[in-house]
C-alpha positions in Angstrom: -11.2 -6.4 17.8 -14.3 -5.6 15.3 -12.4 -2.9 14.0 -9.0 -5.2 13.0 -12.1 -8.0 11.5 -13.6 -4.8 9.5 -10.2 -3.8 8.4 -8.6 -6.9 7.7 -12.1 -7.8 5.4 -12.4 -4.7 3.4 -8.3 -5.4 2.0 -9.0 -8.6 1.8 -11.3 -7.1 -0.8 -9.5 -4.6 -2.0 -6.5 -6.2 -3.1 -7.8 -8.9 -5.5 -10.4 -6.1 -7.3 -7.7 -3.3 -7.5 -5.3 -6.4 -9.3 -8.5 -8.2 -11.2 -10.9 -5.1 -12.2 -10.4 -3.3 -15.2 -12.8 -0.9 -14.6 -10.7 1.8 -13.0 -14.9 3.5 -11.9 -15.0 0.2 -10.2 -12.0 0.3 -8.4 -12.4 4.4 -7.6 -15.5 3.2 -6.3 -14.7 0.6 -3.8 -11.8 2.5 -2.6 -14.3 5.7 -1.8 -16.7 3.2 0.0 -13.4 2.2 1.9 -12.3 5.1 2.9 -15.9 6.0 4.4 -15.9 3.3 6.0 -12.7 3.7 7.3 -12.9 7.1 8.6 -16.3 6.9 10.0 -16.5 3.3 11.0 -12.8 1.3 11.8 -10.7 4.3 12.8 -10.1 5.5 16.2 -7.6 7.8 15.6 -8.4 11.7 14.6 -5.9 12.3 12.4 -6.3 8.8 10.1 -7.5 10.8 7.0 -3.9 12.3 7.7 -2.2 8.8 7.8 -4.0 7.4 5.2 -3.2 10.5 2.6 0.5 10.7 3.8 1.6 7.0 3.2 -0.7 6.5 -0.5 1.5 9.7 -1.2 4.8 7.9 0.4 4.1 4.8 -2.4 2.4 6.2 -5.1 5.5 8.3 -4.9 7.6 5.1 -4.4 6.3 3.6 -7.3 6.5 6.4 -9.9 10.3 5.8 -9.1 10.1 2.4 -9.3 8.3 2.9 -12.4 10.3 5.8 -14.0 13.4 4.5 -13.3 12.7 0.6 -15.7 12.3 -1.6 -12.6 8.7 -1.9 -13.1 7.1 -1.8 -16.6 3.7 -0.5 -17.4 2.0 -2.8 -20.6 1.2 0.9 -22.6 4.9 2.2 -21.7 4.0 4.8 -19.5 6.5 6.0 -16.9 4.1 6.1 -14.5 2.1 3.4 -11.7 -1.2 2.1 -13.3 -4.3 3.6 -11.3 -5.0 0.5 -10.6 -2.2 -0.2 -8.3 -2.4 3.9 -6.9 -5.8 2.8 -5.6 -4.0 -0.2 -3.7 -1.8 2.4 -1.9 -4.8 3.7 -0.6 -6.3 0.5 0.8 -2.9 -0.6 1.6 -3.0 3.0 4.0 -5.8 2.0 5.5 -4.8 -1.7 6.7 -1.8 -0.8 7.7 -2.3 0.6 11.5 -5.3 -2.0 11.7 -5.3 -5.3 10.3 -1.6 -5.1 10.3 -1.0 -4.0 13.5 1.8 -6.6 14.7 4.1 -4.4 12.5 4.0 -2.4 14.9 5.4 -4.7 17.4 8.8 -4.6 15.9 11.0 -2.9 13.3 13.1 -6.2 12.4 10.0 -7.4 11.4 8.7 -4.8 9.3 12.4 -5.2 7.5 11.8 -9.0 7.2 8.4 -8.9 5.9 8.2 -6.0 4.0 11.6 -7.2 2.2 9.5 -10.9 1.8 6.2 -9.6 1.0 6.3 -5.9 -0.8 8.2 -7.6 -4.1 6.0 -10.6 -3.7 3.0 -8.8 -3.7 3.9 -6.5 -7.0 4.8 -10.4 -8.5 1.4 -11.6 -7.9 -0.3 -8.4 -8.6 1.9 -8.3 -12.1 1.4 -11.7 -12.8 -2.3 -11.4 -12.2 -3.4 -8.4 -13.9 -0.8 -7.9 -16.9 -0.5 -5.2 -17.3 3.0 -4.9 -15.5 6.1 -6.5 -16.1 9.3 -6.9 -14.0 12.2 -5.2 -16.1 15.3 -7.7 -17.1 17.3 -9.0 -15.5 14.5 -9.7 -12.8 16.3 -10.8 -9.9 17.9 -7.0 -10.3 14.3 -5.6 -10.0 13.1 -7.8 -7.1 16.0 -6.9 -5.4 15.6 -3.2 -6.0 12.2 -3.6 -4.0 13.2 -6.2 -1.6 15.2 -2.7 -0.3 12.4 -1.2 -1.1 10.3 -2.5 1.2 12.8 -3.6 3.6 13.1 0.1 4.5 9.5 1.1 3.4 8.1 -0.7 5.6 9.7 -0.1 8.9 9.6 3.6 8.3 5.9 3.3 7.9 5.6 1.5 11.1 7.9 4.3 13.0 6.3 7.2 11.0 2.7 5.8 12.4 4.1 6.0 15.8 4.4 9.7 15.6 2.1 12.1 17.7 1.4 13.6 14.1 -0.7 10.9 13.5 -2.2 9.8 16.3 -3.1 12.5 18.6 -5.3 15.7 18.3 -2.4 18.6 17.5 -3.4 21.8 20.1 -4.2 24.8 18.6 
């Protein structure tokens, strides 16, 4: 139970300095001390530096769609996710089997909340830092990642299921 209290601190961290930091040292910073943290300290599974690399490379490569494609829009016009929010994949990797556990519980849920709460998130996180805007018409955007994350989501939660990522592999 520490571990899910650790976890579930440390993003409760991470998300507000990754949206409200500019300093990009800061944030690379944090997210290293995180990760530490995680690997040495919350995780009980041997393959989590595994886990946590595959699913930041799963969004960050989600959002340079997202962002190359119009339905996000970076402030400076690049095609391209702010660091700021490819640090968040990171921290969001490392919650995700721990303080978010009860995804696991069921895929219907996954769909509901990560449909809910993915576009949400990117709202507030927009909204808050500025640097990111929703392309017009919005409700076309928020759609585009309430599907998203619908499927995101879910897939995560199956994909963490996997022997892969949770067992030793033999030799």
């Amino acid at each position: 139970m520490w571990r899910i209290i650790v976890n579930a601190l440390l993003f409760d961290i991470a998300w507000p300095l990754c949206v409200l930091v500019d300093s990009v040292a800061v944030i690379v910073a944090f997210t290293l001390a995180n990760l530490f943290i995680h690997l040495r300290i919350v995780a009980d599974k041997p393959n989590e530096w595994l886990w946590v690399g595959t699913i930041w490379l799963c969004g960050a490569s989600m959002d340079t769609l997202v962002f190359s494609s119009g339905v996000l829009v970076n402030d400076d016009g690049s095609p391209f996710p702010p660091a700021w929010l490819l640090l968040l994949w990171a921290n969001f990797a490392m919650a995700l089997r721990y303080s978010m556990f009860f995804l696991q519980k069921s895929a219907w849920l996954a769909v509901v909340l990560g449909g809910a709460f993915g576009p949400f998130s990117y709202w507030t996180g927009a909204w808050l830092n500025g640097t990111v805007e929703f392309s017009e018409p919005v409700i076309l955007s928020v759609s585009v990642l309430v599907i998203l994350w619908a499927l995101f989501l879910p897939f995560t939660t199956w994909l963490s299921r996997r022997r892969i990522f949770s067992e030793v592999q033999d030799a």
